[in-house]
C-alpha positions in Angstrom: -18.8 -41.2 -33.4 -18.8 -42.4 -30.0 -17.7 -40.2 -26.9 -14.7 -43.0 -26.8 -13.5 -42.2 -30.1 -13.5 -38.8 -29.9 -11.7 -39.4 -26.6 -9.2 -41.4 -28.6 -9.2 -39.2 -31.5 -8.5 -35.9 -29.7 -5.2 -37.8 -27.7 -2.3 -35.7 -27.7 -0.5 -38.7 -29.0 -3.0 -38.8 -32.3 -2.6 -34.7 -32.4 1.3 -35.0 -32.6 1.2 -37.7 -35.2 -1.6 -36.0 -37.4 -0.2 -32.5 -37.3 3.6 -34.0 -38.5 2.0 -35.9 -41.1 -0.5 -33.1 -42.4 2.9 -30.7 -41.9 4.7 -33.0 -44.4 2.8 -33.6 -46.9 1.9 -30.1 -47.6 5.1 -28.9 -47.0 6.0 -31.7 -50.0 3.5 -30.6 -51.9 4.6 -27.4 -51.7 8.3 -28.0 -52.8 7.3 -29.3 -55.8 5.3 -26.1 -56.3 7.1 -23.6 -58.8 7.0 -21.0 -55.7 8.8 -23.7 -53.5 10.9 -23.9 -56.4 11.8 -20.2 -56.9 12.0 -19.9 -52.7 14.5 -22.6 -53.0 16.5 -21.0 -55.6 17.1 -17.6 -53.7 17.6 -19.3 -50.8 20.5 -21.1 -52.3 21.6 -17.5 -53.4 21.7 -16.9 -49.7 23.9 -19.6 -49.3 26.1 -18.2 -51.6 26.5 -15.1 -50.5 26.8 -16.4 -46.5 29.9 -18.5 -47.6 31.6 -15.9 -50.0 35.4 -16.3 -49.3 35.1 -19.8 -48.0 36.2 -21.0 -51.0 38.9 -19.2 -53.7 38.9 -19.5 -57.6 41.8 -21.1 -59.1 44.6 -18.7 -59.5 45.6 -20.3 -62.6 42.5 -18.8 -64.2 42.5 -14.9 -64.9 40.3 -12.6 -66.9 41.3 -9.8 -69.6 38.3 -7.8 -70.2 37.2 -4.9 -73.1 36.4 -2.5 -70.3 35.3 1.4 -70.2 38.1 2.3 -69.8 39.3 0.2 -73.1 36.8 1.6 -75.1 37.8 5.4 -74.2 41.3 4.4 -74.3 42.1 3.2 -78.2 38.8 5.5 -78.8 40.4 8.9 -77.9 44.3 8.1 -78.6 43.9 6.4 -81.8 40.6 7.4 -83.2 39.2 2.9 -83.0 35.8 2.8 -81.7 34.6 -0.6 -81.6 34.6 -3.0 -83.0 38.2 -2.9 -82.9 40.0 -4.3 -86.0 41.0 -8.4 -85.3 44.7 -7.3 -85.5 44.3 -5.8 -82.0 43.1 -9.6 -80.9 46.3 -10.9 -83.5 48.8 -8.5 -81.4 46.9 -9.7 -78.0 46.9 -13.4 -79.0 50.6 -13.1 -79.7 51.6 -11.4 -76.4 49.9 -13.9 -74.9 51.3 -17.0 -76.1 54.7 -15.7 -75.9 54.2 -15.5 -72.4 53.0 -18.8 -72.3 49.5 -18.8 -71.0 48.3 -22.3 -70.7 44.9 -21.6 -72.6 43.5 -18.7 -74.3 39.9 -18.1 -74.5 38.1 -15.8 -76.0 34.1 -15.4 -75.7 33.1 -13.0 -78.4 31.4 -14.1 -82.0 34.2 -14.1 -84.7 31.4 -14.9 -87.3 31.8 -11.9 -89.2 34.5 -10.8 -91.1 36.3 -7.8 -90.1 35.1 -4.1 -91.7 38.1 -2.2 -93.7 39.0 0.9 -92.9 41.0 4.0 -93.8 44.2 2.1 -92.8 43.6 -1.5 -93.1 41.8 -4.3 -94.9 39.2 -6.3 -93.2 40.9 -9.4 -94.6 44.6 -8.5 -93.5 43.5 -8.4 -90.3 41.4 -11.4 -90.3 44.2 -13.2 -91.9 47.0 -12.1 -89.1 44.2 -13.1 -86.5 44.3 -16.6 -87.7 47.7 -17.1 -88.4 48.1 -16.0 -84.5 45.4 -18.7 -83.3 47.3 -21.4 -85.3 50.5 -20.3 -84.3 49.2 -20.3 -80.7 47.7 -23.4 -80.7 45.6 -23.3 -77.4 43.1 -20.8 -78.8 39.6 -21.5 -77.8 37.0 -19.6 -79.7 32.8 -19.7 -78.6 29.9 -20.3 -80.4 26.2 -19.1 -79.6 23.5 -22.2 -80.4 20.0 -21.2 -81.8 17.0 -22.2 -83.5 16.2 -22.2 -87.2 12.6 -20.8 -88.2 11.4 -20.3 -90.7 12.5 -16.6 -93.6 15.5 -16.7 -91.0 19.3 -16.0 -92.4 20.9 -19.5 -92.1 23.7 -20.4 -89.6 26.7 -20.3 -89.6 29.1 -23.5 -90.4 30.5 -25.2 -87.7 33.7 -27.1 -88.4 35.3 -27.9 -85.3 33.5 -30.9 -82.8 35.1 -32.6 -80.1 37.6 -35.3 -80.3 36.1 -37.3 -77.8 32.3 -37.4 -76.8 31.6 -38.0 -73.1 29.2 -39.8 -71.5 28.7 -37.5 -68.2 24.8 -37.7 -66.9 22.5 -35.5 -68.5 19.5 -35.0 -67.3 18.0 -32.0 -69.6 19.1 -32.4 -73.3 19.6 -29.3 -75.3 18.9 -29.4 -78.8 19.5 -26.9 -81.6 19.9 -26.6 -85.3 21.8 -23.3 -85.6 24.6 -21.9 -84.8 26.9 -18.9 -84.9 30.2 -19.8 -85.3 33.6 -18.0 -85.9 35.2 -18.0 -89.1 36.6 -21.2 -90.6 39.8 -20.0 -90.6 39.8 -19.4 -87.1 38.2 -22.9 -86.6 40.7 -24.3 -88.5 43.7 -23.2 -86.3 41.7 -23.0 -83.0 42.6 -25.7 -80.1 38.9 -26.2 -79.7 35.3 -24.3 -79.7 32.7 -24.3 -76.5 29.4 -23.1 -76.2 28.7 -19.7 -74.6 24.6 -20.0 -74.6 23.4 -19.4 -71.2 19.9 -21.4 -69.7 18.2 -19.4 -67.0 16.1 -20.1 -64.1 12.8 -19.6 -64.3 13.4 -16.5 -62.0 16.2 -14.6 -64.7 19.0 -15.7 -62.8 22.0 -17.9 -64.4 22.7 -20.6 -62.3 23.6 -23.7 -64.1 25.1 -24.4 -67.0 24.6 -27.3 -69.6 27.8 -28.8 -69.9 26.4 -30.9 -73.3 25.2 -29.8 -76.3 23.3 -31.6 -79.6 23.8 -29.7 -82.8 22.5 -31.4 -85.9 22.8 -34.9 -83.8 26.3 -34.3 -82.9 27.6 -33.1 -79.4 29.0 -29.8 -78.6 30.6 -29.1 -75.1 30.1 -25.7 -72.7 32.9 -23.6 -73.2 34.8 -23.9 -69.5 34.3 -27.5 -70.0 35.6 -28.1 -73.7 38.5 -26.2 -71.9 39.0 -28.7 -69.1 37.8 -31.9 -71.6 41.0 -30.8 -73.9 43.2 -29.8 -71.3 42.9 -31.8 -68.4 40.8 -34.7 -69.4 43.7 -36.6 -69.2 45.0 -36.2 -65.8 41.4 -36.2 -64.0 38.0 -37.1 -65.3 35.2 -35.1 -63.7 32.5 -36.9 -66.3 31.6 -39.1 -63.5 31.5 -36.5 -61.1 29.1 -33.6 -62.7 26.0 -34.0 -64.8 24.6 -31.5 -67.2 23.2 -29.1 -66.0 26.0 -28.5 -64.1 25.1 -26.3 -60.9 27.9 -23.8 -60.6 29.6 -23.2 -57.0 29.7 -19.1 -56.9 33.0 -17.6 -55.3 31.6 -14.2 -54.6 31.4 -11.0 -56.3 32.2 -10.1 -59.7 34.4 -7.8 -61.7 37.4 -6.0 -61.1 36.8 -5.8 -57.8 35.6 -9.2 -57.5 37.4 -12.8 -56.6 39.1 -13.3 -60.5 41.8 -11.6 -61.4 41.3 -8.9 -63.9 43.3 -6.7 -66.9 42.3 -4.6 -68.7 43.0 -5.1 -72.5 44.1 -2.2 -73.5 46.9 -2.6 -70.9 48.1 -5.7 -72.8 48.0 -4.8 -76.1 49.8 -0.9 -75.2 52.5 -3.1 -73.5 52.6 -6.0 -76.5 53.4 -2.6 -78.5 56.1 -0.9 -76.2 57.7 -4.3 -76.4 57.7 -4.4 -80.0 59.7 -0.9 -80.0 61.9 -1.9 -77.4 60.3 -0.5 -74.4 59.7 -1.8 -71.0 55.5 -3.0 -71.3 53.6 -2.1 -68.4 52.2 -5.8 -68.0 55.0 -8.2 -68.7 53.7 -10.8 -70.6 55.6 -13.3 -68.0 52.5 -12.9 -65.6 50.6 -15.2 -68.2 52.3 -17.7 -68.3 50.6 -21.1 -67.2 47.4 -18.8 -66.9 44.1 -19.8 -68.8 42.9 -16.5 -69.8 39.5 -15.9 -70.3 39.0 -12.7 -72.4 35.7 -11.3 -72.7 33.9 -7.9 -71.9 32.1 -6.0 -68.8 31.7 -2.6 -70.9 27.9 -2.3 -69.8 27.2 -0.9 -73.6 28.6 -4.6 -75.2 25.8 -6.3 -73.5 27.7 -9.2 -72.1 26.6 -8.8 -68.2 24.2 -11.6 -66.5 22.0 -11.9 -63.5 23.9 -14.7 -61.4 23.1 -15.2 -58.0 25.8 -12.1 -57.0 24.4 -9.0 -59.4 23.0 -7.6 -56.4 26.7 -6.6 -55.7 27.3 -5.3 -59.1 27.0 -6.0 -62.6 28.5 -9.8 -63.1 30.3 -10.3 -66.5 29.5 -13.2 -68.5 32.9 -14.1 -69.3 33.5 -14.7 -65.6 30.5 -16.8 -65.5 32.5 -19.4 -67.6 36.0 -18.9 -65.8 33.8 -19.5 -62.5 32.1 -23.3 -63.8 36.4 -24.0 -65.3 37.4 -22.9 -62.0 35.0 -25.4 -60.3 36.3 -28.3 -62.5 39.7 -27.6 -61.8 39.6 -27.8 -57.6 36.6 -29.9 -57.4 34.3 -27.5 -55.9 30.8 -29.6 -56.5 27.7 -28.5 -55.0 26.5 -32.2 -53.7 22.9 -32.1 -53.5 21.4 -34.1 -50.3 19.4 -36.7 -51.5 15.8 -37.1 -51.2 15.8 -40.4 -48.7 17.8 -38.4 -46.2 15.8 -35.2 -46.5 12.7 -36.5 -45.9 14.3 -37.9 -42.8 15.5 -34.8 -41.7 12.1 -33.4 -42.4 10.1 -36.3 -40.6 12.5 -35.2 -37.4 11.8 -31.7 -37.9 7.8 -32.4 -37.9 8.0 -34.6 -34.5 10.2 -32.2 -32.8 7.6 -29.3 -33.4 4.7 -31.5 -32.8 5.7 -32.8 -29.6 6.7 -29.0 -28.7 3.5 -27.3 -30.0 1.3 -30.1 -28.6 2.7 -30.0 -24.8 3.6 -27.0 -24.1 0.7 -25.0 -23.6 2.4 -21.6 -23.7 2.3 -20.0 -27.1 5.0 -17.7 -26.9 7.8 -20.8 -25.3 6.4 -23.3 -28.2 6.7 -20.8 -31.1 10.2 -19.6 -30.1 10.8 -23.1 -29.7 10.3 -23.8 -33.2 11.7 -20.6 -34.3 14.8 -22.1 -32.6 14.5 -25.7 -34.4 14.3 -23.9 -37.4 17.1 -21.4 -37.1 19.3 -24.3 -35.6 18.1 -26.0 -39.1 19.5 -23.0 -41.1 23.1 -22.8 -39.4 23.5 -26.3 -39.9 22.7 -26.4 -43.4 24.7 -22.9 -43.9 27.7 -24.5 -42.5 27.4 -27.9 -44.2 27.3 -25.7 -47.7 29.7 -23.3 -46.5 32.5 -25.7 -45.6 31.3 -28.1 -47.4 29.6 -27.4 -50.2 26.9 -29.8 -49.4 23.3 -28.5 -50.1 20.4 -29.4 -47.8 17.5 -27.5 -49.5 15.6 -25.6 -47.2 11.9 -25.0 -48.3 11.0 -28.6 -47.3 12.2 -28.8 -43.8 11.2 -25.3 -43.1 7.8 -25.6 -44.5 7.2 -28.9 -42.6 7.9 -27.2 -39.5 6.4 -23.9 -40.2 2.9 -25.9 -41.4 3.3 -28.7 -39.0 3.2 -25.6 -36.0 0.3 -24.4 -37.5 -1.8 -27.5 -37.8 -0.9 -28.6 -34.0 -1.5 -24.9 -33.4 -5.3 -25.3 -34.9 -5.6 -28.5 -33.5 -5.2 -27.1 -30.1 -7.3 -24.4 -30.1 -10.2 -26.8 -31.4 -9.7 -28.6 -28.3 -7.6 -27.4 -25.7 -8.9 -24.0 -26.7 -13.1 -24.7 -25.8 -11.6 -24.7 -22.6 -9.6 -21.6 -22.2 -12.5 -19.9 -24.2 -15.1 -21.2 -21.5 -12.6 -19.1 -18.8 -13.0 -16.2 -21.3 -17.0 -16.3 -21.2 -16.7 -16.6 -17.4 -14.1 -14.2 -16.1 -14.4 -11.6 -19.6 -17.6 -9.6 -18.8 -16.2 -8.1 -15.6 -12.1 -9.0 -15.3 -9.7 -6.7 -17.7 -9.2 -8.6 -21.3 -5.6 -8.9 -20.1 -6.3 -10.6 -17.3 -8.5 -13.0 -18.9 -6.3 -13.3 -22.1 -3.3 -14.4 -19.2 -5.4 -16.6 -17.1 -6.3 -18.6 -20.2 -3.0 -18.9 -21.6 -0.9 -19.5 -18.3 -2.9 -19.0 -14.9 0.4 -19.7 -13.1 1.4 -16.4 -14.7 -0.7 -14.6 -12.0 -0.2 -14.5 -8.1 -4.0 -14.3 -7.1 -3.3 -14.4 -3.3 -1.5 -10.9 -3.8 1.5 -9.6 -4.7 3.9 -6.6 -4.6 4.7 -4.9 -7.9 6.1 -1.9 -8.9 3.7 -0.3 -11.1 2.1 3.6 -12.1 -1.4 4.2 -11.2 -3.6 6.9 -13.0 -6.6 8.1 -11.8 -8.9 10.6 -14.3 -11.6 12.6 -13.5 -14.3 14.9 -15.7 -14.1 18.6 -14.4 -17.1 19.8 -14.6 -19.1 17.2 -15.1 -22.5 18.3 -12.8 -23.5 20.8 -15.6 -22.8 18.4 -18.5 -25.5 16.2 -16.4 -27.3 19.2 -16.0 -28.0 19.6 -19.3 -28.6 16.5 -21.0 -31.3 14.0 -20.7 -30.4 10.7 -18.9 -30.0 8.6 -22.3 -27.6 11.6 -24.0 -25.8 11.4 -20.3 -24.8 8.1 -21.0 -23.9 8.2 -24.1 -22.0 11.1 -23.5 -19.9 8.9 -21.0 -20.1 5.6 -22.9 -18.2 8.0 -26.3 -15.8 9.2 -23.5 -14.9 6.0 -21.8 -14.7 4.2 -24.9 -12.5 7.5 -26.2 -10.6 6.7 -23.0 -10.2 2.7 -23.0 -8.9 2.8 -26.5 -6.0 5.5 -25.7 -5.0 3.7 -22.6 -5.1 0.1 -24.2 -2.8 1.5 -27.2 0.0 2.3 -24.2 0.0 -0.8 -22.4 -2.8 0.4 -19.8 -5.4 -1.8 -18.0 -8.2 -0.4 -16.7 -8.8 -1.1 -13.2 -12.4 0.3 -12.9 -14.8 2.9 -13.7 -16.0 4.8 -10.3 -18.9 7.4 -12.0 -17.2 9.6 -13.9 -13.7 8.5 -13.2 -11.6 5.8 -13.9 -8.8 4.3 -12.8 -6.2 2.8 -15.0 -3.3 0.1 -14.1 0.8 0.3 -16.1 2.9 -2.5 -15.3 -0.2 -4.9 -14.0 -0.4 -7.6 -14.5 1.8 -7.6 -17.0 5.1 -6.3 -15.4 6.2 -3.6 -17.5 10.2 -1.6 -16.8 8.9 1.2 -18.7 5.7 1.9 -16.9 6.1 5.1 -16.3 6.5 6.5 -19.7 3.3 4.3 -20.9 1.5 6.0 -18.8 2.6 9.7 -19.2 2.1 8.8 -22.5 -1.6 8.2 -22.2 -2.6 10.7 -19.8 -0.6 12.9 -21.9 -2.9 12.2 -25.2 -5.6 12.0 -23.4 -5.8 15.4 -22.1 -5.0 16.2 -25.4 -7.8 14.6 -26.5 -10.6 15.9 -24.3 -9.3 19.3 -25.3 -10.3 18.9 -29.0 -13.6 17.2 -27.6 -14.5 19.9 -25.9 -13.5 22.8 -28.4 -15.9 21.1 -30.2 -18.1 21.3 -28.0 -18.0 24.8 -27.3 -18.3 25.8 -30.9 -21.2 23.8 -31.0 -22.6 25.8 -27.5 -22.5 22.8 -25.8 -21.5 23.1 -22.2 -17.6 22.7 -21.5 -15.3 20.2 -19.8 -12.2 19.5 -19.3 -10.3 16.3 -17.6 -7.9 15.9 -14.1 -5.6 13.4 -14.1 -3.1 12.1 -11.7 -0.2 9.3 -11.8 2.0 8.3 -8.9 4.5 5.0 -9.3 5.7 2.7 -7.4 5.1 -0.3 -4.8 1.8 -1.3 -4.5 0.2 -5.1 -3.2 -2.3 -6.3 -6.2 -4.3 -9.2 -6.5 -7.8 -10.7 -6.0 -9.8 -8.5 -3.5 -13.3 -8.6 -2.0 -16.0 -11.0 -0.2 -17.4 -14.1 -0.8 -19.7 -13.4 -3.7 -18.1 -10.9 -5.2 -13.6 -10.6 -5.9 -12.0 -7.7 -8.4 -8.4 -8.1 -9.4 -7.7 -4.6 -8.4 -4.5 -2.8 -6.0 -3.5 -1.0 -2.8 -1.7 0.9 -1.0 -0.2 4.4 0.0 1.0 5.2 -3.6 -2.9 3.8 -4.9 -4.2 6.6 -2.8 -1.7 9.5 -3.9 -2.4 8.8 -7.5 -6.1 9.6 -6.6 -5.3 12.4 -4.5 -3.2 14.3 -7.5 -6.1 13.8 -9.6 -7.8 16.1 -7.2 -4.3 18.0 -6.6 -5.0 19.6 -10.1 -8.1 22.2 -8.8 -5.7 23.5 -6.8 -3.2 24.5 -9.7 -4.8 25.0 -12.5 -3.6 22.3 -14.3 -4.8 18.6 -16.4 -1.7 16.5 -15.6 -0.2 15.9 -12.2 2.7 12.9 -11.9 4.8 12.6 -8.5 8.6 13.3 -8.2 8.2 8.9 -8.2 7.2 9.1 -11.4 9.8 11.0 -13.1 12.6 9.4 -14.4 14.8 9.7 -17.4 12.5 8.6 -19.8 9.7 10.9 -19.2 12.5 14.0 -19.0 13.7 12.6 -22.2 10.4 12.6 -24.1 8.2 15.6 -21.8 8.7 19.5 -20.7 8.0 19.0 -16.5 6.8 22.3 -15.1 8.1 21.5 -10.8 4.5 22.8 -9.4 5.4 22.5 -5.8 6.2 20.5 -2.9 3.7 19.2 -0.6 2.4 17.6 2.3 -0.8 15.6 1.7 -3.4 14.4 4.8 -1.7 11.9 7.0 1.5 11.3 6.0 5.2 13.2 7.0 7.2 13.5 4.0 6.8 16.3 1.4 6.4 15.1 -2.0 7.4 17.0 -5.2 5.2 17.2 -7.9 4.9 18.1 -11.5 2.7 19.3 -14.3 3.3 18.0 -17.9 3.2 20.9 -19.6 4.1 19.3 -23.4 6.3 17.3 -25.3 9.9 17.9 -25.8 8.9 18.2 -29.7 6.4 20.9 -29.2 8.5 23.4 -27.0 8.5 27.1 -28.2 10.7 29.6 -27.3 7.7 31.0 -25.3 6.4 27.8 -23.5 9.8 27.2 -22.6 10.3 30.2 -21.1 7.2 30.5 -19.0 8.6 27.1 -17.1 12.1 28.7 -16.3 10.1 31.6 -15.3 7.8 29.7 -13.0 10.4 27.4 -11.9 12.2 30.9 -10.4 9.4 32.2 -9.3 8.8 29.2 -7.3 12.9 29.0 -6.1 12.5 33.0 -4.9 8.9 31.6 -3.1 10.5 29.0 -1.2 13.6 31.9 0.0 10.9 34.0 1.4 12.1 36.7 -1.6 8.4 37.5 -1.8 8.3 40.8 -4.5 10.9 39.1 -6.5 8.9 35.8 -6.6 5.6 37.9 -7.7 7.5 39.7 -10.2 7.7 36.3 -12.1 4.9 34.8 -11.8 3.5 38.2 -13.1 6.1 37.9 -15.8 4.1 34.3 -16.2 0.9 35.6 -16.7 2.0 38.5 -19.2 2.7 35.8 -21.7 0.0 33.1 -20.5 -2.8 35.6 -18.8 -4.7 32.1 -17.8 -1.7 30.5 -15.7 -3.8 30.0 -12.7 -1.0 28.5 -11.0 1.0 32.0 -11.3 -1.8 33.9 -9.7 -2.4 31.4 -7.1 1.2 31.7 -6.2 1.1 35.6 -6.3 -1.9 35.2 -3.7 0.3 33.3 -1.5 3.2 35.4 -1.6 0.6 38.3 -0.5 -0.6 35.9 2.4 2.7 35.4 3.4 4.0 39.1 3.3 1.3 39.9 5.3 1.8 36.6 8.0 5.5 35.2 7.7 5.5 31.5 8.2 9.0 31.9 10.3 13.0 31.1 9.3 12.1 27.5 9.5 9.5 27.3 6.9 10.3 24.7 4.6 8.4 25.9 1.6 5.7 23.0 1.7 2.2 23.4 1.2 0.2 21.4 3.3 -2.9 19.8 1.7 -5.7 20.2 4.2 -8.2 18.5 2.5 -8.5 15.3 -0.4 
């Protein structure tokens, strides 16, 4: 390949049309996937649960259900456990027509005759159970379809087919050769018979329905739509409208406290009796009437409950799954499925928008919450288009076209763009921080290289001593020593957000808030010089049991205002800082001889977060070499979640000591800091404070001493 075409081929104009296409085909590819499919599926689930309550059930369809509470009820006050003789469904059927409910629907298996028992016949009962479906005459009994192998019990007979056959689209038949049907007397006086089996996603989870049926070469409707095919056929054909299987619009949640309205069936038939003896029923069976009432079970021991898009709520009766699909015929709540032309559209779009954005914009943070943004605008479109709507943009298509279409421009990028920025890496890496490289390359406007003012924490760390570690080791044990401890170091101060600025011997001197501006620079690095005081303790108690000599580490922070930038000759620049508060940092690293102690911060330093999260022990107040104003400073004696009753109680002892010091109360002021040193005999701040308060009983400084220490030396 010429240097011309590769010139032409690595345009960004061929890189945005590339990555789109290569998005969109693999995101197709992947929608036809059965993972794109099961993705798709729950998010549609998603859908149904953001828009629960947009839409409301019918209020002409209501649900009586065998509940718990039925089954404990007839159970306990007259000695019927279930299954319940059919006269209780004869007294129930009754009640119900009287009150003149529209349809009555029942989804159980009447393909058994009833048992006798002590007080009735099986046949009496199945005998008043039919005389009340025919004297009804809107009875709609179920039927469960199945397969005949072979050594299987035959089926049962089926009587009763529909009147009229429709001609709705089907695009999955559903063929059996068995069935379970009721009785044929029941048949015979029943308004019509629906099928109750129920098809699953691949997933479990019931979301369709086939609305047609083939037994034995003739057709057989779903049960909610043999109910709306007898019932309503007439005033509104939806056989145009739906096709098989028919994708059921969810309302919500199910069960009693769900978006049906539900009795309990023990309610009805108690208040069918109290009626009979002239008493006034508790459910009057007025409240039916124009009602289709679906009466079925959600007793979890009757096995009746499905998964459905809404059983992470709570259990969701089957019963309810067919009032829901009846409920859907009778408003017209259709899912309408965008078709494919106009999808693929939408997803071609989607794939240019986030190729153009991911090919010239050079930032990767602004282009990838760029697409996260054309994707979640995406979602609330399609979320409100279903919600309000009920119109179903599928989502793993566009999504994935944008997510792989990112990617690919992403790669792209980097192949190309990216030999560039890792040239700058090569260059700059082997002596400018990671950070700073890692910045330059992605966005070299990011950083003010003439110098600028930040507010920032500056730590400076030093090995105490360090001459008889070097004393005692040859010079290729030296430096590993100090390659293990700066590595040790680097890796504690990277983990909080630190940048180191150099290495000076055995020091270093590490950056918080550059050049990466940081708000919460001053807790990072407490943090880390916390830890990694910490950490050189267990070092060297290791050390010492192993007889090695002992060492310990200093470390100071002071925050605030400081200039940063590129410093240095003509050969030879370090991105690096100044300034007043640069030099205090590295004079409290020396502070800490003085007192005894590992960790010095500044008053400048302290701010709610470090109180928050750190026990401050107030050291003193002082004046350092060359400058006016006393500054306050502090050790960090532990973490808030580490104080004992006996660490805190050496800081409010030192901290009196130290108030009594600055009132000139000498013997009180060395009573504490002895009372310091009785529970922590190595506080060597306490006995340099009792030394002072000696000095200073035997040469007053004067009424106008102010109680700072001057620091005479760096």
């Amino acid at each position: 390949m010429s240097e011309a075409h590769k010139k032409f081929f690595f345009t960004k104009q061929i890189r945005i049309v590339f990555s789109a296409i290569a998005g969109l085909m693999t995101a197709w590819l992947i929608s036809l996937s059965p993972v794109g499919n099961r993705v798709e599926m729950n998010a549609l689930d998603i859908q149904f649960r953001f828009g629960q309550g947009s839409h409301k059930p019918d209020s002409s369809v209501v649900i009586l259900t065998i509940d718990q509470n039925s089954l404990q009820y007839f159970k306990h006050n007259s000695k019927t456990s279930w299954p319940w003789p059919r006269d209780f469904y004869a007294v129930t059927t009754d009640y119900l027509a009287k009150g003149g409910a529209k349809a009555i629907v029942y989804d159980f298996h009447f393909n058994e005759p009833d048992e006798d028992r002590v007080i009735s016949s099986g046949a009496d009962n199945d005998s008043l159970f039919a005389q009340s479906i025919r004297n009804a005459g809107n009875v709609f009994l179920s039927t469960q379809l199945t397969h005949q192998y072979e050594e299987d019990q035959p089926g049962d007979t089926l009587i009763k087919f529909p009147d009229h056959t429709t001609d709705l689209p089907v695009t999955q038949q559903y063929h059996f050769d068995k069935t379970f049907a009721p009785l044929i007397p029941f048949q015979e006086g029943a308004k019509g018979i629906g099928v109750v089996n129920f098809i699953p996603d691949e997933d479990g989870v019931c979301r369709r329905v086939p609305l047609v049926y083939e037994l034995h070469g003739k057709q057989l409707h779903a049960l909610s739509f043999s109910i709306y095919h007898d019932l309503f056929r007439q005033e509104s054909s939806i056989d145009r409208t739906v096709s098989s299987p028919y994708l059921i619009y969810w309302y919500g949640r199910g069960g009693p406290d769900g978006v049906f309205k539900y009795y309990s069936i023990h309610s009805v038939v108690v208040s069918a009796m109290k009626e009979l003896q002239g008493m006034t029923p508790d459910v009057p069976a007025g409240i039916f009437k124009d009602k289709i009432v679906f009466i079925g079970s959600n007793a979890p021991g009757l096995l009746d409950l499905r998964p459905t898009p809404f059983t992470y709520l709570e259990p969701y009766p089957g019963v309810e799954i067919h009032a829901t699909a009846l409920s859907n015929f009778l408003q017209n709540h259709f899912i309408q499925e965008v078709p494919f032309f106009l999808l693929l559209l939408i997803c071609i779009f989607i794939a240019i928008a986030v190729s153009l954005l991911s090919n010239y914009n050079e930032n990767i943070v602004t282009s990838t919450v760029g697409v996260l943004v054309v994707i979640a605008l995406f979602l609330l479109v399609s979320n409100q288009l279903f919600t309000h709507q009920l119109i179903w943009l599928k989502a793993v298509f566009p999504v994935t076209s944008a997510m792989l279409t990112y990617i690919v421009s992403v790669a792209w990028n980097f192949a190309t763009e990216g030999r560039s920025k890792r040239q700058i890496q090569k260059i700059f890496g082997q002596f400018v921080n990671p950070h700073i490289v890692k910045q330059l390359s992605a966005n070299p406007e990011g950083v003010e290289l003439g110098g600028e003012e930040v507010d920032a924490s500056i730590m400076f760390s030093d090995i105490e001593g360090f001459t008889s570690i070097s004393e005692t080791k040859k010079p290729k044990e030296l430096v590993e020593f100090l390659n293990n401890y700066f590595s040790t170091a680097s890796d504690i101060f990277f983990k909080h957000e630190g940048t180191i600025d150099k290495f000076i011997g055995d020091a270093v001197m590490v950056q918080f808030g550059i050049p990466l501006k940081n708000p919460n620079h001053r807790i990072h690095a407490v943090r880390a010089a916390f830890e990694f005081s910490q950490t050189v303790y267990n070092m060297t108690k290791a050390a010492r049991e192993r007889g090695e000599p002992v060492f310990s580490t200093r470390i100071g922070i002071n925050s605030g205002n400081m200039v940063v930038g590129y410093i240095g000759g003509r050969t030879k620049k370090e991105y690096t800082v100044i300034g007043d508060t640069v030099n205090l940092a590295s004079r409290l690293e020396g502070v800490n001889k003085y007192y005894g102690t590992s960790v010095m911060i500044s008053e400048s330093t302290v701010n709610e977060q470090v109180l928050d999260e750190f026990l401050l022990r107030e050291m003193d107040l002082i004046r350092v070499k060359g400058k006016k104003l006393p500054i306050k400073i502090y050790e960090v004696f532990c973490r808030k979640s580490e104080i004992s009753e006996e660490r805190l109680t050496i800081v409010q002892t030192f901290e009196s000591g130290l108030k009594l010091y600055r009132e000139q109360h000498w013997n009180d002021a060395i009573a504490m800091f002895r009372t310091v040193l009785k529970l922590n005999e190595k506080d060597y701040a306490s006995a340099m404070y009792i030394e002072r308060c000696e000095e200073c009983k035997k040469n007053p400084p004067g009424k106008e001493w102010d109680g700072v220490y001057v620091m005479t030396s760096k």
